[in-house]
GULO-655633 format. One line per 2 residues: number of its first residue (from 1); their letters; for each residue y, x, z of C-alpha. Coordinates in Angstrom, 2 decimals. Layout:
N
NUM	a	Y X Z  ... $
This chain:
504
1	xx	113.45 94.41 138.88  115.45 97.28 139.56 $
3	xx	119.15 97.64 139.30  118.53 100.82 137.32 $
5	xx	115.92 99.38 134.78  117.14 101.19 131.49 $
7	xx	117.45 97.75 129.48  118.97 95.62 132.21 $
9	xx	121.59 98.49 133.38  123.02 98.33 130.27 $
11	xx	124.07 94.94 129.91  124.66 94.62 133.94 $
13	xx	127.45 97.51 134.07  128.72 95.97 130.87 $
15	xx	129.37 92.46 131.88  131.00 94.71 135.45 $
17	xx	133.17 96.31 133.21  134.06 93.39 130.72 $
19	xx	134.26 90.57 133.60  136.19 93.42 136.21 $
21	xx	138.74 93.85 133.75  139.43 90.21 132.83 $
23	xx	139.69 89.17 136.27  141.99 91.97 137.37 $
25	xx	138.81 93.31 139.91  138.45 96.67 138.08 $
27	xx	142.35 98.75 137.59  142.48 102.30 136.21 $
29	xx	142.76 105.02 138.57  146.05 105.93 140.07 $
31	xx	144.92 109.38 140.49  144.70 110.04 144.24 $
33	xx	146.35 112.77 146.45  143.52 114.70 147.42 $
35	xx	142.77 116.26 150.92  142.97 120.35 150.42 $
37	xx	139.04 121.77 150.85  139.35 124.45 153.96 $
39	xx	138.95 128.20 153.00  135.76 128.72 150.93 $
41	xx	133.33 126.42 150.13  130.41 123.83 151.69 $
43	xx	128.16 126.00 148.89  126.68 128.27 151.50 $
45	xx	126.52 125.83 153.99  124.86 123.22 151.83 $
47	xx	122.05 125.38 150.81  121.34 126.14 154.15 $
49	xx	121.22 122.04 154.86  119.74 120.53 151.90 $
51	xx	116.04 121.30 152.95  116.26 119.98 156.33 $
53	xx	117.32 116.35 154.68  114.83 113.78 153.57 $
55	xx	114.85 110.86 151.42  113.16 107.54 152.61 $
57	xx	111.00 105.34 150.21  109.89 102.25 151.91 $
59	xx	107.94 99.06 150.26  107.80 95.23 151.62 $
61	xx	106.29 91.97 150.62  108.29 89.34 150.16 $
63	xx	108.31 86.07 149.19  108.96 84.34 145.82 $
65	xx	112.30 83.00 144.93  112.98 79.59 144.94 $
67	xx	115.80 77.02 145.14  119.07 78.78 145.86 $
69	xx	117.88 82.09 146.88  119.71 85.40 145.25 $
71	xx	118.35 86.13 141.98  115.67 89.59 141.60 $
73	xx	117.40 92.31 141.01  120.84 91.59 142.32 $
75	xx	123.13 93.34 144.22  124.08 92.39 147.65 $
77	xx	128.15 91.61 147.88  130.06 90.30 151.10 $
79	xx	130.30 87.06 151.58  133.17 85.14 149.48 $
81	xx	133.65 88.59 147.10  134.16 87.71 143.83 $
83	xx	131.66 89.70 142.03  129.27 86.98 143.82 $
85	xx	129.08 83.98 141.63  129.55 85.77 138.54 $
87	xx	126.64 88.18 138.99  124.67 85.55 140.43 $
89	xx	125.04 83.36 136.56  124.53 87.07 134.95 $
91	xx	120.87 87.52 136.58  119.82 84.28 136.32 $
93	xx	120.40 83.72 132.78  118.85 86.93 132.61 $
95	xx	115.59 85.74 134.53  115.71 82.43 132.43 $
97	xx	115.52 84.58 129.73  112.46 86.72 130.55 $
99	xx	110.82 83.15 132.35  111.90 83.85 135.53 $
101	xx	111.92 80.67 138.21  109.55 80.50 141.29 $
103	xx	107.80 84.01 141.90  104.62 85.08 143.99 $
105	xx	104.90 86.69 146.47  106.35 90.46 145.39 $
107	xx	106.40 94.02 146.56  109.57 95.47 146.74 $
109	xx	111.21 99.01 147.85  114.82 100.06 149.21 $
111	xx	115.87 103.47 149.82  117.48 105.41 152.39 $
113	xx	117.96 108.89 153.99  116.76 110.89 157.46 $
115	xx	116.59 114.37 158.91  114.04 116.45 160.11 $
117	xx	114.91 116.98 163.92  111.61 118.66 165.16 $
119	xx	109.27 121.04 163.01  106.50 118.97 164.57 $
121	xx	107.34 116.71 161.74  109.81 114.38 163.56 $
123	xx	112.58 112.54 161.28  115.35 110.35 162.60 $
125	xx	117.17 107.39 160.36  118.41 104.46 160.54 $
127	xx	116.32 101.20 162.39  117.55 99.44 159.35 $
129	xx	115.92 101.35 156.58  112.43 101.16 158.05 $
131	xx	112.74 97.87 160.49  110.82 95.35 157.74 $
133	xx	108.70 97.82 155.70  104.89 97.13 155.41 $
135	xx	105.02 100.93 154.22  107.08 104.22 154.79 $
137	xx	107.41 107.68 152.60  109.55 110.44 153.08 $
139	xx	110.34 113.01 150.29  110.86 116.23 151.08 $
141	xx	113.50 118.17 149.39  111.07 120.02 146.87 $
143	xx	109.99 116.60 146.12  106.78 116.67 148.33 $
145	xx	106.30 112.98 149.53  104.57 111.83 152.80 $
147	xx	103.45 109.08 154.66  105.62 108.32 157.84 $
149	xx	104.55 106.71 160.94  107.36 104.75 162.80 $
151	xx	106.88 106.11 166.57  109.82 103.75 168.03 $
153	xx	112.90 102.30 166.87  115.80 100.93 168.35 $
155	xx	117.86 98.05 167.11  121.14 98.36 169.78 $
157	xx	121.87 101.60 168.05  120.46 101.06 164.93 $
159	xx	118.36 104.06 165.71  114.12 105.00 164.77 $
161	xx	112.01 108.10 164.36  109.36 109.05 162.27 $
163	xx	106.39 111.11 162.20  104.90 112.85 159.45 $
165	xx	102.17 115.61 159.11  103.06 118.47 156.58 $
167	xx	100.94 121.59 155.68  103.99 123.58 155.30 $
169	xx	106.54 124.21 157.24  109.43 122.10 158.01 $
171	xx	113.34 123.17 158.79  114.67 121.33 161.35 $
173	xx	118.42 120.75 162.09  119.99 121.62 165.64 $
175	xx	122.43 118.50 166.87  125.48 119.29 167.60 $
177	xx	128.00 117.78 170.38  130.22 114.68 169.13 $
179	xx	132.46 114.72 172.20  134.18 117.92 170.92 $
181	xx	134.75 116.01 167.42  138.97 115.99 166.59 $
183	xx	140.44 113.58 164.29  140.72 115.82 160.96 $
185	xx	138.34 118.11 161.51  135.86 118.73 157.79 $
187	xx	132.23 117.29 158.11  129.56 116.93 155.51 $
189	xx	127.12 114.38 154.46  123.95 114.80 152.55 $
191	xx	121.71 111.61 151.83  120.20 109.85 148.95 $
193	xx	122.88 107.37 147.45  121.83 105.01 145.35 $
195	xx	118.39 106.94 145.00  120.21 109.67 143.25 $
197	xx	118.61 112.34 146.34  120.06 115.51 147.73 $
199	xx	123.79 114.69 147.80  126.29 116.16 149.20 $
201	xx	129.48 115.25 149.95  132.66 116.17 152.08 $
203	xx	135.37 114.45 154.34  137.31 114.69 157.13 $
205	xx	137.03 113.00 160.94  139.22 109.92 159.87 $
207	xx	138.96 108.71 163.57  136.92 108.37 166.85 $
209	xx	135.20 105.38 169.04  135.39 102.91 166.57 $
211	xx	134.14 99.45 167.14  132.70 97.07 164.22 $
213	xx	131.21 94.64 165.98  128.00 96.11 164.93 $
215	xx	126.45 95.97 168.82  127.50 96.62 172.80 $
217	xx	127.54 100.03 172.28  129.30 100.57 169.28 $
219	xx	131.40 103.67 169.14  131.34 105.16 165.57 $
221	xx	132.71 108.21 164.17  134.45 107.18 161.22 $
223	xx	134.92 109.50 158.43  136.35 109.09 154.45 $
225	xx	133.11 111.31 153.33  131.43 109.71 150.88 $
227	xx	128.93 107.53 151.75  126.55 105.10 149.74 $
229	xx	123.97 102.59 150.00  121.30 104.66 150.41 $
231	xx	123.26 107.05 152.75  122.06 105.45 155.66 $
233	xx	120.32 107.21 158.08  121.37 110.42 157.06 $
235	xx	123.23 113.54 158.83  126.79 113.80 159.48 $
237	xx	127.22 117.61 159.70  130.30 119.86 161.35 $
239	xx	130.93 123.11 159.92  128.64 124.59 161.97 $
241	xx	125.95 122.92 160.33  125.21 120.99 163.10 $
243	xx	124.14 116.73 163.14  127.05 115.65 164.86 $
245	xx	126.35 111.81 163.66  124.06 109.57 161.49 $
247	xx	125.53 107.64 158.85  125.02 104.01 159.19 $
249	xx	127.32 101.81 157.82  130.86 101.29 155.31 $
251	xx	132.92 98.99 155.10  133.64 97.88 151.80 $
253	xx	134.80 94.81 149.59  132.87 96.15 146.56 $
255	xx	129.44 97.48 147.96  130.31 101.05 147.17 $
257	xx	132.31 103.86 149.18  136.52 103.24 149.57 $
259	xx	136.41 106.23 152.14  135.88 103.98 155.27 $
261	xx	131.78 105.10 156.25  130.62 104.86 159.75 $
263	xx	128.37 107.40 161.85  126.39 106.71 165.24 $
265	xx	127.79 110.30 167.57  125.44 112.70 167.62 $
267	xx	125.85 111.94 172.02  124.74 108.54 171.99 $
269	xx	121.80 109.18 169.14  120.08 111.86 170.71 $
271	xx	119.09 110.59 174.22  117.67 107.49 172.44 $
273	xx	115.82 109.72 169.76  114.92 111.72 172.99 $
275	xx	113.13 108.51 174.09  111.68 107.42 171.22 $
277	xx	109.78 110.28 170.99  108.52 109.96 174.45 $
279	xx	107.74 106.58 175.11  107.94 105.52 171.77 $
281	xx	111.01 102.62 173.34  114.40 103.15 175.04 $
283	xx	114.57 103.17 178.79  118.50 102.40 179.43 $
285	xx	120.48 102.41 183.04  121.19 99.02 184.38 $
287	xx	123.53 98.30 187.21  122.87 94.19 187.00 $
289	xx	126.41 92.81 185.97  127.99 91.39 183.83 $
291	xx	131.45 92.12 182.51  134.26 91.05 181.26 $
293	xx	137.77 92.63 179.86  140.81 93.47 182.11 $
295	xx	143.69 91.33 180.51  147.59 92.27 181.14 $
297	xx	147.82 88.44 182.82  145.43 89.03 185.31 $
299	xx	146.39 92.45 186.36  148.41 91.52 189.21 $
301	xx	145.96 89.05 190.86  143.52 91.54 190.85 $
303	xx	145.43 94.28 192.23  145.86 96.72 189.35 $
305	xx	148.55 98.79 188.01  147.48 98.21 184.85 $
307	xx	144.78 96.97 182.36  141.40 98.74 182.78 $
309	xx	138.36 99.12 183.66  135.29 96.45 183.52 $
311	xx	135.48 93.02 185.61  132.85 91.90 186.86 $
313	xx	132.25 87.92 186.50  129.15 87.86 187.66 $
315	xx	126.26 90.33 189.75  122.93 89.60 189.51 $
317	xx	120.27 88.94 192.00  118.30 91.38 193.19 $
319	xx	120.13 94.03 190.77  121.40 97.64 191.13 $
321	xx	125.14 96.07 191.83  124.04 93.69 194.47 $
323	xx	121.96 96.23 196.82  124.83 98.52 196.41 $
325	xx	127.20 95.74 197.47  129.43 95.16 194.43 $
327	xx	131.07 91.85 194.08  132.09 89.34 191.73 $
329	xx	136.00 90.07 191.36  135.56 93.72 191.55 $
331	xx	137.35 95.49 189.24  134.41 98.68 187.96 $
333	xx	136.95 101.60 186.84  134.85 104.52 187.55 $
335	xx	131.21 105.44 187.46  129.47 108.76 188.53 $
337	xx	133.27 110.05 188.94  134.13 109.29 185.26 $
339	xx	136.84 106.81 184.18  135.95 103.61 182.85 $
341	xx	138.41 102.00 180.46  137.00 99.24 179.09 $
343	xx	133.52 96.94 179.58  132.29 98.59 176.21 $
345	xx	132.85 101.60 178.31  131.13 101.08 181.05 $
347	xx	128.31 100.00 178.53  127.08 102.81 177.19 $
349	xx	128.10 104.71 180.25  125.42 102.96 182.39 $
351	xx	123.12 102.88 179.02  123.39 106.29 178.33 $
353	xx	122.51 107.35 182.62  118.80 108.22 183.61 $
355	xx	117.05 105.23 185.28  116.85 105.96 188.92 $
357	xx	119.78 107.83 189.63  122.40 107.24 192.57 $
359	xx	125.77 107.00 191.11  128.87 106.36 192.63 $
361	xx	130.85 103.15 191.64  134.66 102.71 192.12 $
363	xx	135.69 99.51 191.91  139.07 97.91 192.61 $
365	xx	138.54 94.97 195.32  141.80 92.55 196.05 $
367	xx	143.97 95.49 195.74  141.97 98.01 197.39 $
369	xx	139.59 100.79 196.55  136.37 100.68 197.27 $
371	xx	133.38 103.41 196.41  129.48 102.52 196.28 $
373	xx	126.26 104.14 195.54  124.23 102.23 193.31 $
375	xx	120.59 103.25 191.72  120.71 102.40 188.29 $
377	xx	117.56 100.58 187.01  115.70 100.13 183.34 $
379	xx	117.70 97.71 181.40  114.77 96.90 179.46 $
381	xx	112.34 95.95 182.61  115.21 93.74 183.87 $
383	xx	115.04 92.08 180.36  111.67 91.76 180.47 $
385	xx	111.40 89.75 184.28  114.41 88.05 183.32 $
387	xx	112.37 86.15 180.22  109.36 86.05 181.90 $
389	xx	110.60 84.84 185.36  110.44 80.52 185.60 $
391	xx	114.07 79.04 186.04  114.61 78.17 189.86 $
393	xx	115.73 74.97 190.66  117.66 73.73 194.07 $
395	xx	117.24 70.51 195.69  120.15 70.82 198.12 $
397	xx	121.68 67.38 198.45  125.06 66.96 196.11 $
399	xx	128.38 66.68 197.96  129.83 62.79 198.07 $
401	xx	131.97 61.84 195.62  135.61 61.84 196.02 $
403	xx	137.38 60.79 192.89  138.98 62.49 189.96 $
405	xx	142.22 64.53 189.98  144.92 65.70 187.79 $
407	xx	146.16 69.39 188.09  149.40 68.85 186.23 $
409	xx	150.21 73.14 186.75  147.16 73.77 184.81 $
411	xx	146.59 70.27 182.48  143.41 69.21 183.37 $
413	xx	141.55 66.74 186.04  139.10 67.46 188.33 $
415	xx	136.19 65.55 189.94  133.48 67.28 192.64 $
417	xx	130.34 67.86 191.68  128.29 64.57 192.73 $
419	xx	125.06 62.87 190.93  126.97 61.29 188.67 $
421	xx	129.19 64.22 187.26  126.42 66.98 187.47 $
423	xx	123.84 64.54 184.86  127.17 63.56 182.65 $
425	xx	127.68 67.45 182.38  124.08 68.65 182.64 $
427	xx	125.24 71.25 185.34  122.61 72.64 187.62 $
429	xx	121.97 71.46 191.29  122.74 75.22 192.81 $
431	xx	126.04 75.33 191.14  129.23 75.13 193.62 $
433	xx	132.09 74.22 192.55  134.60 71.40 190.95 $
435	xx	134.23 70.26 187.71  136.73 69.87 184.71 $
437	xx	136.18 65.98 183.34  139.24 66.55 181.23 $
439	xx	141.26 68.56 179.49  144.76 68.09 178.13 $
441	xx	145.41 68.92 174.50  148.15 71.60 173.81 $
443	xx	148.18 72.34 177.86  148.00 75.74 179.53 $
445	xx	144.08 75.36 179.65  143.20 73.94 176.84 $
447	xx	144.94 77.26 174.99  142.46 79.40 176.94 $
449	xx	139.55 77.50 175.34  138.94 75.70 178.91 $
451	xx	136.91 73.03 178.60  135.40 69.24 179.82 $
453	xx	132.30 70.48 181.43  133.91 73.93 182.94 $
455	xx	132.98 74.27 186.92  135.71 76.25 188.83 $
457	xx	133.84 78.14 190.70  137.25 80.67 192.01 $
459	xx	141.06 80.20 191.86  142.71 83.75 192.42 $
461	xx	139.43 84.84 193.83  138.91 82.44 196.70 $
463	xx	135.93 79.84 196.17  136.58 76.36 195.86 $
465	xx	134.55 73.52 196.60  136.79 70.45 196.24 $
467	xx	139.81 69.30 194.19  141.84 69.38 197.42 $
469	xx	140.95 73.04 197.65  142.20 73.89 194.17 $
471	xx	145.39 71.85 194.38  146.11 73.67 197.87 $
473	xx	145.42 77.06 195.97  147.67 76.39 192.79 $
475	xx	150.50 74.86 195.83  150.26 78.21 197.25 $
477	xx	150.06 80.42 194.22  153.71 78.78 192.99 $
479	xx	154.94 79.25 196.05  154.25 83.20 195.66 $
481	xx	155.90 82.38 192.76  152.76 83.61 190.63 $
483	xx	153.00 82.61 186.62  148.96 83.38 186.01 $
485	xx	146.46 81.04 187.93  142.99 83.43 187.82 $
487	xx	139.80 80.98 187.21  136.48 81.93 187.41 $
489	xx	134.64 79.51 185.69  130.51 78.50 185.20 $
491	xx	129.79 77.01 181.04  126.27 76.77 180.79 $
493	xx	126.07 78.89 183.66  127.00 81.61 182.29 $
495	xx	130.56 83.16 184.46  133.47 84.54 183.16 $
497	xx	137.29 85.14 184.65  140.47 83.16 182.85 $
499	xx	144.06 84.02 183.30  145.73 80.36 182.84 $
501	xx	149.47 80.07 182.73  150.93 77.65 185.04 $
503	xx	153.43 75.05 183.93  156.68 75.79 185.53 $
């Protein structure tokens, strides 16, 4: 049952208004300063747009309701909003009403928006609008609707392109370059909110490389344009007319648009549309590490002058990284002579490089610089050995057992890694290391989320094998006089670096 059913509307936006009110939810408008619209108008500029911009209808099967499953009908809310419950009570008693309860199995459609990018008949949206459909249509501005084929989609960006075949002509859009984007700078978005079709509405750059946890390589252009449910997929236009991003996602407490939308850059979109079309996948750089973030505590045991660049806890075998000689330790802070500031960064950097090339990698190593060449390879074909490959087992013979001990600097004890302790903490026979048996609550470790079970594999990037060798390391670091101990630690075998303050 749709949300804009004549009967049900009705009644739904009057128990919004009637419950909003009561509970405080809904206040009259204060009557906003608005921005001042540049010289002119979007009028010419809109006209020129609005045929290149198509709606998407798509249709899915799903299953009957039962138990505690969201009523039909319903809007979606975040979690813990308090619109939740109550319109929960309103569309059941409405379902009661019409004998609702335990439903076949249903067909029903969402809406969304794309662009035409390629007269061929090629339309990019969102992954999202299309990823579960059984069936896809686009509408063309003049209201001419098509069957799309989905030629390749791609979940990390939230990125897919369609195909469809048209006997007349279709207008495509030119993209545009995100990079030159500046905080305040006008853009336009058309889409198809709330299935209302061919809107248009206006905003300014509100700010640049946003992340919202929405993947690695989030780095949104966020903008105070309008933007709906509905709007995703569609273009994020500069004044040049130009798609300089994709509208994806808002953030929002009510559902609808507070002027905080959400747009993948135009630079990270089109190499990935590029692909799609090609291969009909993405084929992404991969350098074979992985990374962690540059804190201020560990700055000075790595050798920096600051906090930057990507870490690298751990370089896998037979990787990009390895041939090229890159280390664990090894502080990544430039790639193909480009600054890297942060692991998210480096990300899409690598991501967004053609497979095969030789790029140069500066990394800081105990202080020094260091340059290598390294020949990025296909993320996904690493992915794909990776789950196919059997896990590899060693059957070197464990180290004897020499007791547990307490590292008072750092509040925890430590045992080797023998029989016993590597079957009480199901750690691998190949691992190297000492193991933490304990952990002291409200101690310097235990507030960096150490834990029973941890193998310190590194203390200030020197391997250790035995509890001897980490006392002798911590002795040495306090008599440097160094606050910060740097652990690299194994959980589930899985590496990662951790600055722990020292008890003085």
């Amino acid at each position: 049952m749709s949300l804009f059913e004549p009967g049900l509307r009705g009644r739904f936006f009057a128990a919004v208004l009637a419950a909003g009110m009561a509970a405080g939810w809904i206040l009259p408008a204060a009557g906003p300063a608005e921005a001042r619209a540049p010289d002119g108008d979007f009028a010419d500029l809109s006209e020129q747009l609005l045929p290149s911009v198509v709606n998407i209808s798509t249709t899915q099967t799903v299953k009957g309701r039962s138990g505690g499953a969201l009523p039909e009908g319903m809007p979606q809310f975040p979690p813990g909003s308090p619109f939740e419950e109550f319109f929960k009570d309103f569309f059941d008693r409405q379902q009661r009403g019409q004998g609702g309860g335990n439903r076949a199995p249903r067909q029903v459609s969402s809406l969304g928006s794309g662009f035409i990018i390629d007269a061929r008949g090629y339309i990019v949206t969102n992954n999202h609008v299309i990823a579960e459909a059984d069936e896809v249509r686009v509408i063309l501005h003049d209201n001419t609707e098509l069957p799309a084929k989905i030629v390749g989609r791609d979940p990390e960006t939230d990125m897919a392109v369609l195909k469809v075949e048209s006997k007349q002509p279709l207008k495509p859009i030119a993209w545009g370059d995100s990079g030159k984007l500046r905080v305040g700078e006008w853009v336009l978005a058309i889409g198809n909110p709330l299935g209302l079709g061919g809107t248009v509405t206006a905003g300014i750059v509100s700010a640049r490389g946003r992340d919202i946890g929405a993947g690695r390589y989030d780095d949104f252009i966020q903008t105070d344009a309008s933007i709906n449910k509905g709007n995703s997929g569609g273009p994020l236009f500069n004044r040049n007319g130009e798609v300089i991003g994709i509208n994806t996602a808002i953030f929002s407490q009510s559902g609808g648009s507070i002027g905080i939308g959400f747009a993948v850059p135009s630079n990270m979109a089109r190499p990935v549309v590029q692909q799609l079309i090609e291969f009909g996948r993405t084929k992404r750089g991969w350098l074979g590490v992985q990374i962690q973030s540059v804190t201020d505590e560990m700055v000075e045991d790595l050798g920096l002058d600051k906090a930057r660049g990507a870490l690298v806890a751990k370089v896998l075998p037979g990787g990009p990284a390895e041939k090229a000689g890159i280390q664990s330790g090894d502080v990544i802070v430039s790639l193909d002579g480009k600054p890297v500031a942060s692991p998210n960064a480096l990300t899409r950097a690598v991501a967004e490089t053609t497979v095969g090339k030789a790029v140069s990698v500066e990394v800081m190593r105990k202080g020094k610089k260091v340059t290598v060449r390294a020949t990025l390879g296909e993320l996904e074909a690493a992915m794909a050995s990776a789950e196919a490959a059997p896990a590899k087992s060693n059957d070197a013979k464990p180290r004897a057992a020499r007791g547990e001990t307490a590292l008072a600097d750092l509040g925890v004890r430590v045992a080797p890694l023998n029989a016993e302790t590597r079957k009480r903490f199901d750690i691998k026979d190949d691992v190297r290391g000492v193991v933490i048996v304990d952990v002291e609550q409200d101690g310097p470790a235990a507030k960096r989320d150490v834990r029973a079970g941890d193998v310190i594999v590194e203390v200030a990037q020197v391997e250790v094998r035995s509890p001897d060798e980490v006392s002798e390391m911590l002795k040495s670091l306090r008599d440097a006089k160094r606050k910060i101990a740097l652990l690299q630690i194994l959980r589930n075998g899985e590496p990662r670096f951790v600055p722990v303050p020292m008890k003085s």
